[in-house]
Structures are given as structure tokens and as C-alpha cells.
N, C-alpha and C positions, 0 to 999 in steps of 0.2 A: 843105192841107199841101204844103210844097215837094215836087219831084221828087229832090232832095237828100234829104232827110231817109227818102222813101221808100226808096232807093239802098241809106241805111246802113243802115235797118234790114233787109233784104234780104240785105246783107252781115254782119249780125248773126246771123241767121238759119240763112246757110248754114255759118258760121265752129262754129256751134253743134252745128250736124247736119252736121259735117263731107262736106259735101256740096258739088259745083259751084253759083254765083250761077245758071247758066243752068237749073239746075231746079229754081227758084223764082221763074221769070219770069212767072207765072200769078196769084202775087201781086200784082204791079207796081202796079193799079187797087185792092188794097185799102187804106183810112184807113188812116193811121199807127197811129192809138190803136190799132187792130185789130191790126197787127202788132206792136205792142209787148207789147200782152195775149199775144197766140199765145207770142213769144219769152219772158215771164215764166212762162209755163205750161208750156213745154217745158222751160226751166230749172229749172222746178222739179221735171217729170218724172225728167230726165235726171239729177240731181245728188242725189235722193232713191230713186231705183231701187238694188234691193240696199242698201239703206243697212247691214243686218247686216252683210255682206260687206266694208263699206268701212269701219265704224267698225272690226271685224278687225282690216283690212291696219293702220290706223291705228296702231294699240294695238303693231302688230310692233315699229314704231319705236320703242317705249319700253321693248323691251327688250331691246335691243342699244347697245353704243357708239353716241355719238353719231355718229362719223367713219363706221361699218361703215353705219348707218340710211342715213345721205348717200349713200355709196356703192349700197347695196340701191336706193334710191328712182329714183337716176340712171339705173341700169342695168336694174332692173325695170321702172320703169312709165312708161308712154308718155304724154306730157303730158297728154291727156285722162282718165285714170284717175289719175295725180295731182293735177291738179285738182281731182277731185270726192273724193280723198281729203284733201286739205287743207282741204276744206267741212266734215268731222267731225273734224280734229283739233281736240286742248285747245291754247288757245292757246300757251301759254307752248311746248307741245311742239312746234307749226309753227312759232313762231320761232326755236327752237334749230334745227331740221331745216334751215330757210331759211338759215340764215345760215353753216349748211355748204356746202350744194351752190353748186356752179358759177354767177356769174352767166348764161350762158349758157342754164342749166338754169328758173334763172326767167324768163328771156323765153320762152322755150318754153312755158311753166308759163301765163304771163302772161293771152294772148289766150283761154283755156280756163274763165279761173273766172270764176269767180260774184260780182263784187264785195261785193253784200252779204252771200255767206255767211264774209268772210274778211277784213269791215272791225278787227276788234278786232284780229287775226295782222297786216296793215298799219301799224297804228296801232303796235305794240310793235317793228319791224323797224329795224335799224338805218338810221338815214337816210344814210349814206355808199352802203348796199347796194341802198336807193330811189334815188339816184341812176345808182349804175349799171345799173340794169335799168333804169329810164327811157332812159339813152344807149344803148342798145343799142337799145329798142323803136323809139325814133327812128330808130335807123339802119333797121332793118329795115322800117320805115313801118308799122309795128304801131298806125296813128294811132287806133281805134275803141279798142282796149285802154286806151290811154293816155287817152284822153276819159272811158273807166266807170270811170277809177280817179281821177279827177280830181273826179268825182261825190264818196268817199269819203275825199281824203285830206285832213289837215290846209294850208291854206293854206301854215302857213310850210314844212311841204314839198315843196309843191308850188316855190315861188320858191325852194328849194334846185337843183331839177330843172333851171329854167328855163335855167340858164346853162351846161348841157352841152346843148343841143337845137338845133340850126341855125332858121332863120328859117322856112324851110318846113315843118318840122316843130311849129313851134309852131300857124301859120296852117292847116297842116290839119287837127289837131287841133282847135284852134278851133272850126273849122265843124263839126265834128262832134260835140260838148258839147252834150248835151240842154239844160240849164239854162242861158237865157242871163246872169242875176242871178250865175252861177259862173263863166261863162264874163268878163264883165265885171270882176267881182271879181280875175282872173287877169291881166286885160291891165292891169289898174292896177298889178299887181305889175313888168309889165317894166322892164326900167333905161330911163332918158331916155336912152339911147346907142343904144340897140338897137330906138327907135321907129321911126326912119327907115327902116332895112332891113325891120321887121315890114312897114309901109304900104308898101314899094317889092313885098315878096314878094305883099301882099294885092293889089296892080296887077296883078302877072304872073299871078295863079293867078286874075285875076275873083273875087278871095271877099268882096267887099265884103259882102255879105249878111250875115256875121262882125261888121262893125262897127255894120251896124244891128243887131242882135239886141242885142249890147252894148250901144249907147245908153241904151237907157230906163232901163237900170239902174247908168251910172255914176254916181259922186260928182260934183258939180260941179267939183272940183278934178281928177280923174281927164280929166273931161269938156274941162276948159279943156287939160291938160297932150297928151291923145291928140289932140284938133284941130290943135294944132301941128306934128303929126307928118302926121296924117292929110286935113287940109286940107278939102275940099270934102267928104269921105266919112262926117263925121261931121254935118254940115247945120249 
């Protein structure tokens, strides 16, 4: 496995256990698969621990105004403990709660959760409210966030997203999409407008490894249309 891939998950790792990369630099020599295992198992520690206490706080929100729940959730709980209480809420009730607070409040929210414990609350959110917390996560370079959500969300929202995201933020992203069969499936969604600058940004930032990973899995029509853009990097 790449030295890349080992990075991110590293950065995954510590994002988790809210802790510095540099103490978990002992890691570094271990397989990926091994740290992916670690980071699913800690995930599932960390986000099932107290779970009485969470499905609780959960449950507060339902019975309070909706506007007052927004407000308690903002001002009480610190993105990591909303996080893991949006792992037990009912869905229909996270998506109302979501779609009060702040987009601000979801990018905070964002890098914290668990994507698969919060695909169905994703999946019902209004997609004007997926794209601004997408623009935002890009600004902040939140790019590992925006890759495990890209794992779970519908295609045609994600090519909603795509056209609020500057070039580099699509490309780092990119590289760091576990799946590359999802990852390729996504660059076929870009406009023919905006190939040119993806392949000029993949020059600057060295990510060609992006476009191999995508290869084996584009359409031939995908495959014909990216070579024109990308030239020698797709073979």
C-alpha cells in the first residue's frame, strides 16, 4: 500500500481520537487494512459508548420547538458529542434538527461522524443544504470528510456539489476516495469545461496516481473524453 494512503489513514485516526498525527507516528509501518480495522473498531467503540446517555440527549430534541432544539444542540454540544448523537437519532428527527442549525454548525458536525451511521439522515437532507456544507468543507480543506461522504451519497448529489468546489479541492479529494470504481464514476461526472483545469491542478499537486486509480474503472466513453483533457496521464 501507498505511503499516501497510509498518511490518510493516520489522519483519520487521529481526527477521531482527537489527538495530534504526531502520536501516532508508531503506526506509520503498520498495513493499511490493519489500520482501517483499528479506525472501524474505534469507531465503533467511541460512537456506541454510553449509548443510553446519547439516545437521552437524543430524545430532548423531540421535545422542544424545533428552532429552541437548533439552538440547545449549537450552543450545548461540541461537535464531537453531536456527532455521536446524530448516530442515534430517528431519522426524520436529524433531518429536521439539520436543517435548522447553522451551515457552519454542519461543517463542524461534519469531519466527526460516522458516515455509515448517518447515511439514511444524508440521504433525506435537503440537497441546496449538501451543497453548502460541501462549499464550506472545501474551503476549510476538510478533504478526508468530504471523500467518506462521497463513499455514501447519491451520485446525482454529489454532481450537485461539484460546481461550488474549486479545482484543488476536487483533486484532493480525489486522492483520498477509498474506492476507486467511485472515485472514477465522479470524474466522469465533471463538465468538459472544467477538465482542463482539474488535469492542470493534478500537474501541480503531483496526483496523477488519482488518474491511475480511476482508469481501470472508467467507461470507454469517460475514458475517451478524460484523455483529451488529461493526455499522457491516462496511457
Amino acid at each position: 500500500m501507498s505511503t499516501t494512503e497510509t498518511r490518510v489513514e493516520i489522519t483519520r485516526l487521529a481526527s477521531l481520537l482527537a489527538c495530534p498525527e504526531e502520536s501516532l507516528a508508531m503506526l506509520a509501518d503498520q498495513p493499511v487494512d490493519v489500520l482501517k480495522e483499528l479506525r472501524d473498531k474505534l469507531t465503533d467503540r467511541l460512537f456506541d459508548a454510553n449509548r443510553d446517555i446519547l439516545v437521552g440527549l437524543a430524545r430532548t430534541t423531540k421535545i422542544v420547538p424545533g428552532g429552541v432544539a437548533a439552538k440547545i444542540a449549537t450552543v450545548a454540544f461540541p461537535p464531537q458529542l453531536a456527532a455521536r448523537v446524530a448516530g442515534v437519532m430517528e431519522t426524520d428527527a436529524a433531518v429536521s434538527l439539520a436543517s435548522r442549525v447553522p451551515v457552519p454548525f454542519l461543517a463542524d458536525i461534519a469531519p466527526k461522524l460516522d458516515p455509515r451511521r448517518v447515511t439514511s439522515i444524508l440521504h433525506k437532507l435537503p440537497p441546496q443544504l449538501l451543497v453548502d456544507a460541501g462549499k464550506l468543507l472545501g474551503e476549510r480543506a476538510e478533504y478526508i470528510a468530504m471523500a467518506d461522504f462521497v463513499a455514501v451519497l447519491p451520485l446525482e448529489q454529489i454532481g450537485r456539489t461539484l460546481g461550488v468546489l474549486s479545482d484543488e479541492a476536487l483533486v484532493r479529494t480525489g486522492q483520498v476516495i477509498e474506492d476507486p470504481a467511485r472515485l472514477a464514476a465522479i470524474l466522469e461526472l465533471i463538465p468538459a469545461g472544467r477538465l482542463p483545469g482539474i488535469a492542470e491542478t493534478v500537474r501541480l499537486l503531483d496526483a496523477g496516481d488519482l488518474v491511475d486509480r480511476a482508469g481501470p474503472h472508467l467507461s470507454a466513453e469517460g475514458r475517451a473524453r478524460l484523455s483529451e483533457a488529461f493526455g499522457s496521464v491516462l496511457g
